[in-house]
Every structure is written in structure tokens, then in C-alpha cells.
DRENTORKOL-3810 file (N, C-alpha, C; in nm, 4 decimals):
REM DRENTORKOL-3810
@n.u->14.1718; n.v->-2.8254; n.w->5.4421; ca.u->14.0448; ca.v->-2.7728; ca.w->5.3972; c.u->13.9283; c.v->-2.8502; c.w->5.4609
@n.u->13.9425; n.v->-2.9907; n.w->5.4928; ca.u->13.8634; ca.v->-3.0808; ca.w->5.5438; c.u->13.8152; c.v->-3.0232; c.w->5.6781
@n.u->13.8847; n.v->-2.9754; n.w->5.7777; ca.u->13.8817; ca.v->-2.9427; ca.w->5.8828; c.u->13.8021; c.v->-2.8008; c.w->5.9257
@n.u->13.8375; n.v->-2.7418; n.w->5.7986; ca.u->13.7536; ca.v->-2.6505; ca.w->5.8397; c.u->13.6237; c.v->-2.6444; c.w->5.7504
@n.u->13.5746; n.v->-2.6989; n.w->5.6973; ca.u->13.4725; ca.v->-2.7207; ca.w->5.6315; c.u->13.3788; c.v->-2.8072; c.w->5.7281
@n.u->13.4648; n.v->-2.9095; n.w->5.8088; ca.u->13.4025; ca.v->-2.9650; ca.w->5.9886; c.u->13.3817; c.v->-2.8367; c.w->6.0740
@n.u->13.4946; n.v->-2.7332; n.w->6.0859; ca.u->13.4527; ca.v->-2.6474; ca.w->6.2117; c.u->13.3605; c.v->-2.5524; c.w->6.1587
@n.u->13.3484; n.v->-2.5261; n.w->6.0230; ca.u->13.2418; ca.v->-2.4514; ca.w->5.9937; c.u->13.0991; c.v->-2.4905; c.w->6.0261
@n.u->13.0977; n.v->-2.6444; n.w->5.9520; ca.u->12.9804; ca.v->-2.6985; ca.w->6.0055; c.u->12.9138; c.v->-2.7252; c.w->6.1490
@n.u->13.0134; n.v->-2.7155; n.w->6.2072; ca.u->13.0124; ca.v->-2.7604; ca.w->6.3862; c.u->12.9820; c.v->-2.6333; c.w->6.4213
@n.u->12.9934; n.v->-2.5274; n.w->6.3954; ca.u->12.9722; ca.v->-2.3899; ca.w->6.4201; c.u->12.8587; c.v->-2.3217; c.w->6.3766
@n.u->12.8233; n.v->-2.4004; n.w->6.2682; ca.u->12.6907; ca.v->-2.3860; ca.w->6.2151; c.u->12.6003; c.v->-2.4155; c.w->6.2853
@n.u->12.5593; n.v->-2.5431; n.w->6.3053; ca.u->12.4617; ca.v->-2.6426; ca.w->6.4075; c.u->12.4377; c.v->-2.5586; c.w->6.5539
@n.u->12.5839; n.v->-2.5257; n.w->6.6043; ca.u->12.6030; ca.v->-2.5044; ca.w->6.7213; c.u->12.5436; c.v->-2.3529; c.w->6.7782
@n.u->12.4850; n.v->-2.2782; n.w->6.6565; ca.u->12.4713; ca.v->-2.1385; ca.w->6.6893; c.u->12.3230; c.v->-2.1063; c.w->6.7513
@n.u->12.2043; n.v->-2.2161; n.w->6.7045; ca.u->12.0809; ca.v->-2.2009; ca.w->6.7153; c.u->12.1124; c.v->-2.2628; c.w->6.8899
@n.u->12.1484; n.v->-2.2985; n.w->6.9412; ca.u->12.1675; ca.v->-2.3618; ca.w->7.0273; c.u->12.2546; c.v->-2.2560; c.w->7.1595
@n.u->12.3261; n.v->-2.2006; n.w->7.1198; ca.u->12.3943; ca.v->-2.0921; ca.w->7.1362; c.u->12.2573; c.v->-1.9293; c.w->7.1527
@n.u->12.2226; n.v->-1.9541; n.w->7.0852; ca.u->12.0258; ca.v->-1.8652; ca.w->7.0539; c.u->11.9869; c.v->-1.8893; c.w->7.1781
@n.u->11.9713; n.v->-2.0131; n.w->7.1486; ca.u->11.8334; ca.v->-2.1111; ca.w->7.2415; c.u->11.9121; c.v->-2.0702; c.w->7.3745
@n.u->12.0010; n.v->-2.0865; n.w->7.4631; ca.u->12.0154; ca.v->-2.0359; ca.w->7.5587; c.u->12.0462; c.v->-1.9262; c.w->7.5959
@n.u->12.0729; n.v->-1.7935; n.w->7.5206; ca.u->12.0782; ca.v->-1.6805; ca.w->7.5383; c.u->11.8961; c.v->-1.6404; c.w->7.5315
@n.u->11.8121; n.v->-1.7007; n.w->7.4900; ca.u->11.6808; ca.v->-1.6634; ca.w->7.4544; c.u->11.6205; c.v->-1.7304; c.w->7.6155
@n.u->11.6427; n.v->-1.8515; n.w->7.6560; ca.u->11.6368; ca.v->-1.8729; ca.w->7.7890; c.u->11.6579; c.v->-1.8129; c.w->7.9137
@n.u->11.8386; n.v->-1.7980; n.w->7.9083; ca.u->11.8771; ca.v->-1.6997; ca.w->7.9967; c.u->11.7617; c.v->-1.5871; c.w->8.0214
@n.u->11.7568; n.v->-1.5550; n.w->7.9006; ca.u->11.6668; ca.v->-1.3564; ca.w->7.8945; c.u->11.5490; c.v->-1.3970; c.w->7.9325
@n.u->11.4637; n.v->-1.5257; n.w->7.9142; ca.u->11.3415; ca.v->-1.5073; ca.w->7.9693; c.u->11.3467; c.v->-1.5091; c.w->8.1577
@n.u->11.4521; n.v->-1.6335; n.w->8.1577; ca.u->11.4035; ca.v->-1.6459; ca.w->8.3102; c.u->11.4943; c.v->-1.5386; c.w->8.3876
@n.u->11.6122; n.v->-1.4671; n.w->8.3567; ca.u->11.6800; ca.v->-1.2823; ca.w->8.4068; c.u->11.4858; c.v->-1.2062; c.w->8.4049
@n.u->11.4470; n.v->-1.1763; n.w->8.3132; ca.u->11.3621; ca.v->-1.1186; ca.w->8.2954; c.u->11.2333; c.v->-1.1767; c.w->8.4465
@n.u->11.1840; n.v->-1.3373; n.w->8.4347; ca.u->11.1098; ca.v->-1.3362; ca.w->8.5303; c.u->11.2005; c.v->-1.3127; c.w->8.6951
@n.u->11.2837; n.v->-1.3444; n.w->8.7166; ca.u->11.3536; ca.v->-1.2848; ca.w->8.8219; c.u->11.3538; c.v->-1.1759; c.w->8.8430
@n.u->11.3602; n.v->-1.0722; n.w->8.7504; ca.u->11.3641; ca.v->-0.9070; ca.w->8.8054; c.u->11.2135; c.v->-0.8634; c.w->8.8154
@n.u->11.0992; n.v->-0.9311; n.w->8.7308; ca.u->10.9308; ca.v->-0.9196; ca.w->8.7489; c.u->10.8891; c.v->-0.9553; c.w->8.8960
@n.u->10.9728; n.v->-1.0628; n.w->8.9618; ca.u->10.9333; ca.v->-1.0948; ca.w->9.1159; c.u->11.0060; c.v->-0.9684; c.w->9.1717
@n.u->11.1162; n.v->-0.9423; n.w->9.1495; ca.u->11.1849; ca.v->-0.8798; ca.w->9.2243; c.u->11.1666; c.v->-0.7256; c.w->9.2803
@n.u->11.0571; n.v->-0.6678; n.w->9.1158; ca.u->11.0423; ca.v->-0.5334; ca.w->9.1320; c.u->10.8796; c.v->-0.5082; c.w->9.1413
@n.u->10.8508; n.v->-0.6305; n.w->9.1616; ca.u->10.6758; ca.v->-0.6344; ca.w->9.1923; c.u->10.6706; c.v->-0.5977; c.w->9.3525
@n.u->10.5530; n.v->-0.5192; n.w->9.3362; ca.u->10.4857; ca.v->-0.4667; ca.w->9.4628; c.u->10.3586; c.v->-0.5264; c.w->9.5320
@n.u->10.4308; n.v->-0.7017; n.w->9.5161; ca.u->10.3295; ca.v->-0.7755; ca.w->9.6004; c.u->10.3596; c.v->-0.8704; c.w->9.6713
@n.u->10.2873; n.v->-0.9550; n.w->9.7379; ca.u->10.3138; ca.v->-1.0117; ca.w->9.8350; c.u->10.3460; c.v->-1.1977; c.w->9.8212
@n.u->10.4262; n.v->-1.2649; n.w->9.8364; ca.u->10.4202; ca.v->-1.3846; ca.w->9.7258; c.u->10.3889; c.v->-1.4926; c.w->9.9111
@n.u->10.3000; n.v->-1.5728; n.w->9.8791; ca.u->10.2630; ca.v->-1.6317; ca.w->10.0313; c.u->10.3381; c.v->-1.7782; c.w->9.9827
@n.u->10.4217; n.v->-1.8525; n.w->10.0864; ca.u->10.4625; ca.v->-1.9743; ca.w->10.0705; c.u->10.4726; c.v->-2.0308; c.w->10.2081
@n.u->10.3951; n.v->-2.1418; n.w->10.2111; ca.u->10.3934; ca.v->-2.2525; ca.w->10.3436; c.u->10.2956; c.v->-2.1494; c.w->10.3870
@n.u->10.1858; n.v->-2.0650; n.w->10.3699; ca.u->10.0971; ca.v->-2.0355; ca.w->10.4203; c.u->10.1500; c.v->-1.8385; c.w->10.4856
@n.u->10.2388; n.v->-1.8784; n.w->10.5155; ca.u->10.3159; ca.v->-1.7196; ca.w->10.4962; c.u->10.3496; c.v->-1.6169; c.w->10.4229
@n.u->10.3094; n.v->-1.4393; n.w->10.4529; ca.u->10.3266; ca.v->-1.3675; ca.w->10.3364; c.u->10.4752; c.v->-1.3616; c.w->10.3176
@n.u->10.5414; n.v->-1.3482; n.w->10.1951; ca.u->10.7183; ca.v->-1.2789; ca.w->10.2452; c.u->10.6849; c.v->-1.1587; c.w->10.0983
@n.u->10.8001; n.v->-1.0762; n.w->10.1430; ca.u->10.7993; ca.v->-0.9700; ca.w->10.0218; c.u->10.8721; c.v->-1.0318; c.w->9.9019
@n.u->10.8771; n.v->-0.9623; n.w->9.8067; ca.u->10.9819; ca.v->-1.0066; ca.w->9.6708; c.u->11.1315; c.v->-1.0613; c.w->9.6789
@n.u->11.1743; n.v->-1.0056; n.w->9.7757; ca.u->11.3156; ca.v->-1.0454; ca.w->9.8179; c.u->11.3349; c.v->-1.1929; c.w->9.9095
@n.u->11.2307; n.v->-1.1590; n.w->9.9802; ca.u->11.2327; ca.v->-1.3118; ca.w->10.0582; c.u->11.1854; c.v->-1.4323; c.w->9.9537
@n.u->11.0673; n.v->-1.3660; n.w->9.8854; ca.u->11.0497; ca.v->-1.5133; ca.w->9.7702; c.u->11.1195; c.v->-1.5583; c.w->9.7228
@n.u->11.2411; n.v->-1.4554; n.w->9.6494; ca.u->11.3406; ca.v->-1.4898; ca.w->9.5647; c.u->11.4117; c.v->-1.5872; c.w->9.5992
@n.u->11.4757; n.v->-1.5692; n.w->9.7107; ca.u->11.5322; ca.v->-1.6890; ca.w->9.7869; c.u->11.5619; c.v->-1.8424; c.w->9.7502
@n.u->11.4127; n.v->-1.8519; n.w->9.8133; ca.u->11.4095; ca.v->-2.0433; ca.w->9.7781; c.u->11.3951; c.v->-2.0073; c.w->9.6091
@n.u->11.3306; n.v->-1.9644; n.w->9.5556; ca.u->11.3323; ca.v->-1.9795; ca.w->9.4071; c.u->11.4596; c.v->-1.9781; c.w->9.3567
@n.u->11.5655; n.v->-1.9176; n.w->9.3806; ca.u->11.7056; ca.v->-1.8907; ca.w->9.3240; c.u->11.7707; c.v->-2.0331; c.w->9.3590
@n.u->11.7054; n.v->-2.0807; n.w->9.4622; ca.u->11.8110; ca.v->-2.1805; ca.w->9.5251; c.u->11.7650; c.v->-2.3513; c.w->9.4688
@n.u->11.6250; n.v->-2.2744; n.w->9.4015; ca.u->11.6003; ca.v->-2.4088; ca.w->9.3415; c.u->11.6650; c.v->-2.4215; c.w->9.1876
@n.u->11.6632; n.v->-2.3028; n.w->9.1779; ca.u->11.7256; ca.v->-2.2768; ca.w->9.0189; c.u->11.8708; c.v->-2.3081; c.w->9.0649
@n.u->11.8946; n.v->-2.2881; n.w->9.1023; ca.u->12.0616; ca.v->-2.3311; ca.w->9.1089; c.u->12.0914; c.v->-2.4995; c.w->9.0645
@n.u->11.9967; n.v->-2.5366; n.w->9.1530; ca.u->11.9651; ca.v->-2.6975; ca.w->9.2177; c.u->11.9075; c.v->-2.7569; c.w->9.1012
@n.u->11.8091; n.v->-2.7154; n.w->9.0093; ca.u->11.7500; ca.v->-2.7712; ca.w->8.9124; c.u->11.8119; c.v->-2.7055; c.w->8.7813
@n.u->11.9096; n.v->-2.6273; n.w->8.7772; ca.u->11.9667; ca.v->-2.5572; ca.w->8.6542; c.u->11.9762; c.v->-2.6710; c.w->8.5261
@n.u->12.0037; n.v->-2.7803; n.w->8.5196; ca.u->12.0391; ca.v->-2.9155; ca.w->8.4083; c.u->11.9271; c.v->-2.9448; c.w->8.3501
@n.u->11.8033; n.v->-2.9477; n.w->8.4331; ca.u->11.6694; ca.v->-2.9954; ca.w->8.4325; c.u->11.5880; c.v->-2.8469; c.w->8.2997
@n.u->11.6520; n.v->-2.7816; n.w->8.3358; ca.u->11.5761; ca.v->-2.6394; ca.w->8.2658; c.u->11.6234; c.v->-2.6252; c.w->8.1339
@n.u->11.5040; n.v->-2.6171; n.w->8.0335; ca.u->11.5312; ca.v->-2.6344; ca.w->7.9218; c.u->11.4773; c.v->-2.4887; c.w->7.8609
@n.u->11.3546; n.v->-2.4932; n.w->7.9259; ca.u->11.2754; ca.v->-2.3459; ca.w->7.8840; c.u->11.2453; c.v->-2.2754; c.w->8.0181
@n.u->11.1852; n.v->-2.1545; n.w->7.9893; ca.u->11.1155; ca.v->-2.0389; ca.w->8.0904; c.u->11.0264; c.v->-2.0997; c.w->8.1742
@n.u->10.9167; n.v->-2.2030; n.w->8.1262; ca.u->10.8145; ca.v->-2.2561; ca.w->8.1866; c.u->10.9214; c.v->-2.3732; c.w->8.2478
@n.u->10.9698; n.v->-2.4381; n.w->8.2011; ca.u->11.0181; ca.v->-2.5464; ca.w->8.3022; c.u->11.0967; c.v->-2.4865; c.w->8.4439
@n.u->11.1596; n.v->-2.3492; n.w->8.4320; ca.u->11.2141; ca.v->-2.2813; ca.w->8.5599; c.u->11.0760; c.v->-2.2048; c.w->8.6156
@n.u->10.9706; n.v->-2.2048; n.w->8.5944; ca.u->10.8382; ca.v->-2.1715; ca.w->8.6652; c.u->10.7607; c.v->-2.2694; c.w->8.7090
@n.u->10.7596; n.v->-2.4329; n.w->8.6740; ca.u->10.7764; ca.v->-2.5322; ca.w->8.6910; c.u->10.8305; c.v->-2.5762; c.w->8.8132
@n.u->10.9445; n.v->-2.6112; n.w->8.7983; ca.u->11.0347; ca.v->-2.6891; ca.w->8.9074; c.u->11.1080; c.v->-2.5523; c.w->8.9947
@n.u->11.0507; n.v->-2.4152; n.w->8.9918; ca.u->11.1573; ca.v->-2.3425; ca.w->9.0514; c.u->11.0537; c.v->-2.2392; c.w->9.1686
@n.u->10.9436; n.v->-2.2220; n.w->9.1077; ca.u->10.8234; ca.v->-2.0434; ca.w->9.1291; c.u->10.7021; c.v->-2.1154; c.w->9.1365
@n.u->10.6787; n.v->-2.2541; n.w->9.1492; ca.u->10.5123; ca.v->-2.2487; ca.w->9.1591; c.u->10.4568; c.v->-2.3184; c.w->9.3373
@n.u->10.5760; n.v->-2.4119; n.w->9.3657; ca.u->10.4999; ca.v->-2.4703; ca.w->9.4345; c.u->10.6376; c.v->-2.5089; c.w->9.5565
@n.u->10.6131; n.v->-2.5415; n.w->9.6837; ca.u->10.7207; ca.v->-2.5595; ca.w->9.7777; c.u->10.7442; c.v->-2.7172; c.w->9.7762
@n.u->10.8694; n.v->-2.7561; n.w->9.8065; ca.u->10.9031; ca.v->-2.9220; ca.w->9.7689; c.u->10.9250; c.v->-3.0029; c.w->9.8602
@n.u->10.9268; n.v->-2.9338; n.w->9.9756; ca.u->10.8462; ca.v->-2.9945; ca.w->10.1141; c.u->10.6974; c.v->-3.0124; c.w->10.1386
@n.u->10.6182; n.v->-2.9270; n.w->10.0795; ca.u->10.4561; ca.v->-2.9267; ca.w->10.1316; c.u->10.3821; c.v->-2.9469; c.w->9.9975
@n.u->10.4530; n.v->-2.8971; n.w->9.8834; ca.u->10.4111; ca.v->-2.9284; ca.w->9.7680; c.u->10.2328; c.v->-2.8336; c.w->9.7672
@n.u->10.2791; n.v->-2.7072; n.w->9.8949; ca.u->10.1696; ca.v->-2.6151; ca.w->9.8080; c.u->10.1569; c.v->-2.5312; c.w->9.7436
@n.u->10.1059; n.v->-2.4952; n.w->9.7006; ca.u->10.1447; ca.v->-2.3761; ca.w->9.6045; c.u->10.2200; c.v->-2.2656; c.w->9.6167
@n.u->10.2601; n.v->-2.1961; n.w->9.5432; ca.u->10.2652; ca.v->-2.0571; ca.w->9.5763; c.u->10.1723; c.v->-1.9347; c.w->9.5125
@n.u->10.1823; n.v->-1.8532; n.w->9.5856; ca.u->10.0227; ca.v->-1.7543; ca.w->9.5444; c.u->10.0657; c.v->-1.6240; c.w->9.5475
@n.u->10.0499; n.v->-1.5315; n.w->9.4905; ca.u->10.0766; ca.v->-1.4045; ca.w->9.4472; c.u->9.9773; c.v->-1.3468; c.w->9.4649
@n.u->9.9813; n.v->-1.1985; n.w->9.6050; ca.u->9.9117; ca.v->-1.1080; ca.w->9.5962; c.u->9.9703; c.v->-0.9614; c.w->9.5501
@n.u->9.9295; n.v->-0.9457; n.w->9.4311; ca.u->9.9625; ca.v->-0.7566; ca.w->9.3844; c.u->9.8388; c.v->-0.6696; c.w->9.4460
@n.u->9.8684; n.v->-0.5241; n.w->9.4675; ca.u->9.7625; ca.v->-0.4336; ca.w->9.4745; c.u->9.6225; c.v->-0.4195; c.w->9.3944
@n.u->9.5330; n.v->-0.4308; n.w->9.4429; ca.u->9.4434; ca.v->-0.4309; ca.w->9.3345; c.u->9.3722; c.v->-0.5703; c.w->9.2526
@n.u->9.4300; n.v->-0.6344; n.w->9.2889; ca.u->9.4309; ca.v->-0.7850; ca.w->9.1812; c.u->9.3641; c.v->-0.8876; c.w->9.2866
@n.u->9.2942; n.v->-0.9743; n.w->9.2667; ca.u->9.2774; ca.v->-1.0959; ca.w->9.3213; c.u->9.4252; c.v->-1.2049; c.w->9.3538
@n.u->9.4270; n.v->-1.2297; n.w->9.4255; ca.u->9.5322; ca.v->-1.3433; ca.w->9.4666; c.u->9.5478; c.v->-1.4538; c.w->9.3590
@n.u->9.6648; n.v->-1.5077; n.w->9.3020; ca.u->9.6378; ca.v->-1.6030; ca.w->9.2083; c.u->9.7569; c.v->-1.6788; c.w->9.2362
@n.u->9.7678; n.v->-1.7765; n.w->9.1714; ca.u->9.8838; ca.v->-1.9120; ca.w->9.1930; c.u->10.0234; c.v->-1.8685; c.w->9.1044
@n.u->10.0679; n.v->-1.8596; n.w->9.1581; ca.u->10.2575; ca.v->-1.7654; ca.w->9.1366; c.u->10.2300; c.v->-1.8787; c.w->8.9766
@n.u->10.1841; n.v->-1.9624; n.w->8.9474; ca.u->10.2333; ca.v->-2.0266; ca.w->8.7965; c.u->10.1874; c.v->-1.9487; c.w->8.6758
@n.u->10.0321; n.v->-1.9148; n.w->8.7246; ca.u->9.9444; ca.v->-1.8749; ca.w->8.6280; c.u->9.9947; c.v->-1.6661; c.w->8.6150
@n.u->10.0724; n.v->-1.6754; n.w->8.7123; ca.u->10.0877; ca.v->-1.4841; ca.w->8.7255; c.u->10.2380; c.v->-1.5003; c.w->8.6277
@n.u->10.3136; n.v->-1.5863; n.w->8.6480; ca.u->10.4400; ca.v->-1.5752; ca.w->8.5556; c.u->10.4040; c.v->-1.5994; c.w->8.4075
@n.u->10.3545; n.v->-1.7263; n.w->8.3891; ca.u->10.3263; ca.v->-1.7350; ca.w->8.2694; c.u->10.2877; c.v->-1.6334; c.w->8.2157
@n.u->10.1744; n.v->-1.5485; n.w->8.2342; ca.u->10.0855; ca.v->-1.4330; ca.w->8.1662; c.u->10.2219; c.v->-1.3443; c.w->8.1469
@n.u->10.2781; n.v->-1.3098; n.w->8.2754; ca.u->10.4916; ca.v->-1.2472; ca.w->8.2251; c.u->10.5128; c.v->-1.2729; c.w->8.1409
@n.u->10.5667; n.v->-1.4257; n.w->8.1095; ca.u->10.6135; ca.v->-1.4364; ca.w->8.0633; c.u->10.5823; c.v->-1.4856; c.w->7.8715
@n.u->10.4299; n.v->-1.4987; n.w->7.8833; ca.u->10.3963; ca.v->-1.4581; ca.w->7.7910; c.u->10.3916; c.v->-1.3122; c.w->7.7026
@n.u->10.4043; n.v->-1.2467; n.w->7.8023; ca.u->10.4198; ca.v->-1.0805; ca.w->7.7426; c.u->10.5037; c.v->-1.0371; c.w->7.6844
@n.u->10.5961; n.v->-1.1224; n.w->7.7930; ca.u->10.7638; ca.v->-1.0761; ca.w->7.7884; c.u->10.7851; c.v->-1.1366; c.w->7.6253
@n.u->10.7668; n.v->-1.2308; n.w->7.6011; ca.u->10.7802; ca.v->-1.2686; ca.w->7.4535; c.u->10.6965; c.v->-1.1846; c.w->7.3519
@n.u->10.6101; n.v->-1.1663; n.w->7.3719; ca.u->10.5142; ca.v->-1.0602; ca.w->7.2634; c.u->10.6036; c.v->-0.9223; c.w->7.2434
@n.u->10.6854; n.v->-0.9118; n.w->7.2586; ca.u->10.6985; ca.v->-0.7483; ca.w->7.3341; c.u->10.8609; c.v->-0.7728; c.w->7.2644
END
């Protein structure tokens, strides 16, 4: 009876946690398919590339920094804002919109994406 009154409890604790990264996963799946199906232009090292080419180094930093990532903003952080050779930004042009810094265009995502 002891034992499972432990695995209950261990199962208990363990579920918000179990949340917490299924609630992660879904934010940053979610900002991955927002680059992916956006119809703009993401400039890095001073170059335009389309959605598919951005993805790229971003995926490959997420791979690389996956341990480090706790939340949505920390994979927009260390993964979508800035290059880790030149350490400049990255900048997002959509149709219509002023050009803005790939951090401040996800967040507003990914602020939505949570409202919603």
C-alpha cells in the first residue's frame, strides 16, 4: 500500500510538469509554423531569406539550445532574435508593415497565441 500511495504521489507532482512541457512544446510548434507560413521576408547577416531559409539556423539552434529552453520566450531568445556569430539582429519584413526586430514580431505571436 506504501508504494503506491509513493507512485500516486510521484504521479501527482509529476503531471503539472508533464502540462508545462506539452504547453511549451505548443507554443514554440506554433511559433515555428507563424515563421513558416508568413509572407515575409526575415533579413539575417544583412541578407533577405524567405521563411524556409530562416527556419534553418533557427531549428538548428533549437536543437543546440533545446536543455537551455524552459519557456516560448527563452526559444525566441537564444533561438529567432539575433545571429551568434555577428550578434545582429534579426528583422522581419511582412507586406504592408514596417520592418521590425524578429523578437518584438514573435512575442506579439506569441502573445496572441496564448490569448486565443
Amino acid at each position: 500500500m506504501k508504494n503506491i500511495i509513493i507512485i500516486f504521489v510521484l504521479c501527482f507532482y509529476a503531471l503539472p510538469a508533464i502540462a508545462g512541457d506539452e504547453q511549451l512544446q505548443s507554443g514554440i510548434d506554433h511559433l515555428i509554423t507563424y515563421i513558416q507560413n508568413s509572407n515575409c521576408k526575415f533579413i539575417r547577416n544583412g541578407k533577405a531569406h524567405t521563411p524556409d531559409e530562416a527556419l534553418k539556423p533557427i531549428l538548428k539552434k533549437y536543437d543546440h539550445f533545446k536543455a537551455k529552453i524552459k519557456t516560448a520566450e527563452d526559444f525566441i531568445d537564444l533561438c529567432a532574435t539575433k545571429s551568434i556569430l555577428s550578434h545582429q539582429p534579426y528583422k522581419i519584413g511582412c507586406p504592408g508593415q514596417e520592418w521590425v526586430e524578429s523578437k518584438h514580431w514573435l512575442l506579439k505571436e506569441l502573445k496572441g497565441f496564448r490569448n486565443n
